[in-house]
C-alpha positions in Angstrom: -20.1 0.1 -51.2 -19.7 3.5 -50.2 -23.3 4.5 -50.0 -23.9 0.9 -47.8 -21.3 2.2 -45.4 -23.1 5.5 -44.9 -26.5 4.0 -44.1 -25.0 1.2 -42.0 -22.7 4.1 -40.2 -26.1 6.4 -40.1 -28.2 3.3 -38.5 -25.4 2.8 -35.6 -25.1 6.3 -34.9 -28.6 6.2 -34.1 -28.6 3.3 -32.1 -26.3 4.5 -30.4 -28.4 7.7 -29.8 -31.3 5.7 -28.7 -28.9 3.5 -26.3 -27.6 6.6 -24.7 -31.0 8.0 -23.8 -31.8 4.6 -22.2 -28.7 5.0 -20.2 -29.6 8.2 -18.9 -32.6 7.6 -18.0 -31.5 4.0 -15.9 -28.8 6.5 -14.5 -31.4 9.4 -13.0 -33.6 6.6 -11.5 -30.9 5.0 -9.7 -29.5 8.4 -8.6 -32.8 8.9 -7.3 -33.0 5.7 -5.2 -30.4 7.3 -3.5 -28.1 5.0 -0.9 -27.6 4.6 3.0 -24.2 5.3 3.1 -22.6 8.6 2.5 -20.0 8.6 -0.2 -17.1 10.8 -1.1 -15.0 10.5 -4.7 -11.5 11.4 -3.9 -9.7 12.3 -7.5 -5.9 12.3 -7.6 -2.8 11.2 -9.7 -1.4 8.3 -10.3 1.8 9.1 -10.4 2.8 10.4 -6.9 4.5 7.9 -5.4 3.8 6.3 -1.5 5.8 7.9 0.9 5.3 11.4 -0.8 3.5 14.5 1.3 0.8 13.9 -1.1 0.4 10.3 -0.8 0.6 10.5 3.4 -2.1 13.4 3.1 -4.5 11.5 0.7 -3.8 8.4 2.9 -5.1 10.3 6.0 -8.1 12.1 5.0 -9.5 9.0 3.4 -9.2 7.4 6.8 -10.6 10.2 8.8 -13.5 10.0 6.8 -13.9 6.4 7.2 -13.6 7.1 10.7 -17.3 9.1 10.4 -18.9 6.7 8.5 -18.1 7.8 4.9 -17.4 5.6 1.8 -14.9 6.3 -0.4 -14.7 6.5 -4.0 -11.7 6.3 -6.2 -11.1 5.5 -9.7 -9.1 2.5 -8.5 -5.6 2.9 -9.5 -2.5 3.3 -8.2 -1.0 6.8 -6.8 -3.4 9.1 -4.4 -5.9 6.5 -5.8 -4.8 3.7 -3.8 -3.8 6.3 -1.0 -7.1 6.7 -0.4 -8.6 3.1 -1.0 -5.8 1.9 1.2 -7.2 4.8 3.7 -10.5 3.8 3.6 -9.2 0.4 4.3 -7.7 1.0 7.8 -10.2 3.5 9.0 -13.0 1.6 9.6 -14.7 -1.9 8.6 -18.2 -0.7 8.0 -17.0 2.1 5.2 -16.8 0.7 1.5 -14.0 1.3 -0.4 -15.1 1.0 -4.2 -12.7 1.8 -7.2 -14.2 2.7 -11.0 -11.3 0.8 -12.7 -10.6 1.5 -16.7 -8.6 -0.7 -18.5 -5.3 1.7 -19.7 -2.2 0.2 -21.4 0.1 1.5 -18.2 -2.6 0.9 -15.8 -4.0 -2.7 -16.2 -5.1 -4.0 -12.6 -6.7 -2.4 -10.2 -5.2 -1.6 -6.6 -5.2 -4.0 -3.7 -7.2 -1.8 -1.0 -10.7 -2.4 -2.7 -14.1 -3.9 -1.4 -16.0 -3.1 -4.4 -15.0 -2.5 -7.9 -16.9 -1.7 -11.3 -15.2 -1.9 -14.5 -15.6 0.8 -17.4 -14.2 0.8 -20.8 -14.8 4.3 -21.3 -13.7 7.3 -19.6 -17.5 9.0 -20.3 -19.1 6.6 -18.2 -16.9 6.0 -15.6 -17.3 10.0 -15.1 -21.1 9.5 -14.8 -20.8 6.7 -12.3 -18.6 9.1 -10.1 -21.4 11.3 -10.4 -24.0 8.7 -9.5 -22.6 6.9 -6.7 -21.3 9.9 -4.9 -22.7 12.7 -2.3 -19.6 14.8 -2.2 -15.9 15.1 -4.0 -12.6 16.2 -3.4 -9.5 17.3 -5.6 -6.6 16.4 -4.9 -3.2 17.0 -6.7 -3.2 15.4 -10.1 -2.8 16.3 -14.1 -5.1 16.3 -16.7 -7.3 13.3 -15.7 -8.2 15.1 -12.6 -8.6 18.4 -14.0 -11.5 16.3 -16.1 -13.1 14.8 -12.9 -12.6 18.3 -11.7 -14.6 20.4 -14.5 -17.4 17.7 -15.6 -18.4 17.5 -11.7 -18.3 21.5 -11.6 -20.0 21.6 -15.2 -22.8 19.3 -14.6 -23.6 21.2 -11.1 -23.8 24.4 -13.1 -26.4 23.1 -15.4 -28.4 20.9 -12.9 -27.6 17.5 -14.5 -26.5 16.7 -11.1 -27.6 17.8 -7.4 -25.2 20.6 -6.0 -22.8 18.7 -3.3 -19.4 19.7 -2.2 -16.5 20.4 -4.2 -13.0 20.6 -2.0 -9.9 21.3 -4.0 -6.9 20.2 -1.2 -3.6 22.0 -2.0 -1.8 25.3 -3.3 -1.8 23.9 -6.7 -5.5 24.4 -7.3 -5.3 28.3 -6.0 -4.1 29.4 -9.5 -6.9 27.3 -11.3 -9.3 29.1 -9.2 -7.8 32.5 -9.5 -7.7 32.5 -13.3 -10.9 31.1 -13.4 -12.4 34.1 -12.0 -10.1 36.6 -13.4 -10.8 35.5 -17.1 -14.0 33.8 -17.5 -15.7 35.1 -14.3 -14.7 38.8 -15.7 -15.9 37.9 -19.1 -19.0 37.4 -17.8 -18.7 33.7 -19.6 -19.6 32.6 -15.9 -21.5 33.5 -12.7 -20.5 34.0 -9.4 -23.2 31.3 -8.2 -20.9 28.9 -9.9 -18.1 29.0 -7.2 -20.3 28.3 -4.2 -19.7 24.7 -4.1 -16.2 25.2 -4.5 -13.5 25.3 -1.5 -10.3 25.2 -1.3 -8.2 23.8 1.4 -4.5 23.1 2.7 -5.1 20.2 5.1 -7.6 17.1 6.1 -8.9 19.2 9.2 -10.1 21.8 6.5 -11.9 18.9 4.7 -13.3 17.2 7.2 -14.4 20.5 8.8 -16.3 21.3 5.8 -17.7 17.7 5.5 -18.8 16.9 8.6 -22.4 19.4 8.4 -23.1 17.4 4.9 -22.3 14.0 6.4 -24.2 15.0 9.8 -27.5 16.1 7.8 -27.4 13.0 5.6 -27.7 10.9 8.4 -30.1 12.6 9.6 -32.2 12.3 7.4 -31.8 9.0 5.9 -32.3 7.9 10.0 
């Protein structure tokens, strides 16, 4: 019985192998199709409440970029989430606002502010359908979840798994991240300086959009 169990357990592992490849392969061609509409990912807690700084901030830099013609991507829950789906909403009619919902036993439906909405069962590839759907992203405040969306969007850039696009990191709380990542592993020489330039950080929606508006500008351009 127990030797059945290994070779069943061997033949599934490589299935599953063979399955992921396919995936990858679907996922690189439809990055490459590209889209006609420029799309941000806004990452952010679910736990900060509406009415909060954080919530008002989220709330009005998703609609500023609505206002000039950006889609916004969220993972659809509630908190800075539906801050800046419900954003989106009231900037402008023509912008999307999507939301990669995962099924969590506190977190069960998604938010009311979306247009669009793809359901995941797994963390791993709701991260890569952040990565494939979007032309830009911004941090926001958040825990460990974020820091995740944070550091696979910043790993994958560093090893060219993904195009290099915008990272924007919006608040004071991302300032000691930043710092200790290049006091320790930037002085460690465990990374390189080439690794922060797609990395900003900012205060306010001004800041963001400031830095957005060249991207958003040339993509237009070019997809004219």
């Amino acid at each position: 019985m127990q030797i059945k169990e290994k070779q069943v357990r061997k033949f599934l592992s490589k299935k599953i192998q063979q399955l992921n490849n396919i995936v990858a392969d679907l996922d690189s061609l439809v990055t490459e199709i590209g889209s006609e509409y420029y799309r941000v990912s806004i990452f952010g807690s679910a736990r900060i409440k509406k009415g909060s700084n954080d919530y008002t901030q989220v709330y009005d830099l998703a609609k500023k970029l609505a206002q000039n013609k950006t889609d916004i991507v969220t993972g659809g829950g509630p908190g800075l989430m539906e801050a800046a789906n419900s954003g989106a909403k009231d900037g402008s009619s023509d912008s999307k606002s999507f939301g990669l919902h995962i099924d969590l036993p506190f977190e069960t439906t998604p938010n009311a502010h979306l247009d669009i909405t793809y359901h995941h069962k797994k963390f791993s590839s709701r991260l890569d359908e952040f990565m494939r759907i979007s032309h830009a992203v911004i941090v926001t405040p958040g825990g460990i979840g974020t820091i995740l969306e944070l550091l696979y969007t910043w790993q994958l850039i560093q090893v060219n798994h993904i195009s290099s696009r915008p990272i924007i990191l919006v608040g004071e709380m991302w300032n000691g991240l930043i710092d200790w990542m290049r006091s320790e592993p930037l002085n460690k020489k465990l990374i390189d300086k080439t690794d922060f330039h797609n990395i900003e950080v900012v205060q306010n929606t001004d800041e963001v959009i400031a830095l957005l508006q060249p991207h958003i500008d040339k993509f237009y351009k070019n997809n004219s």
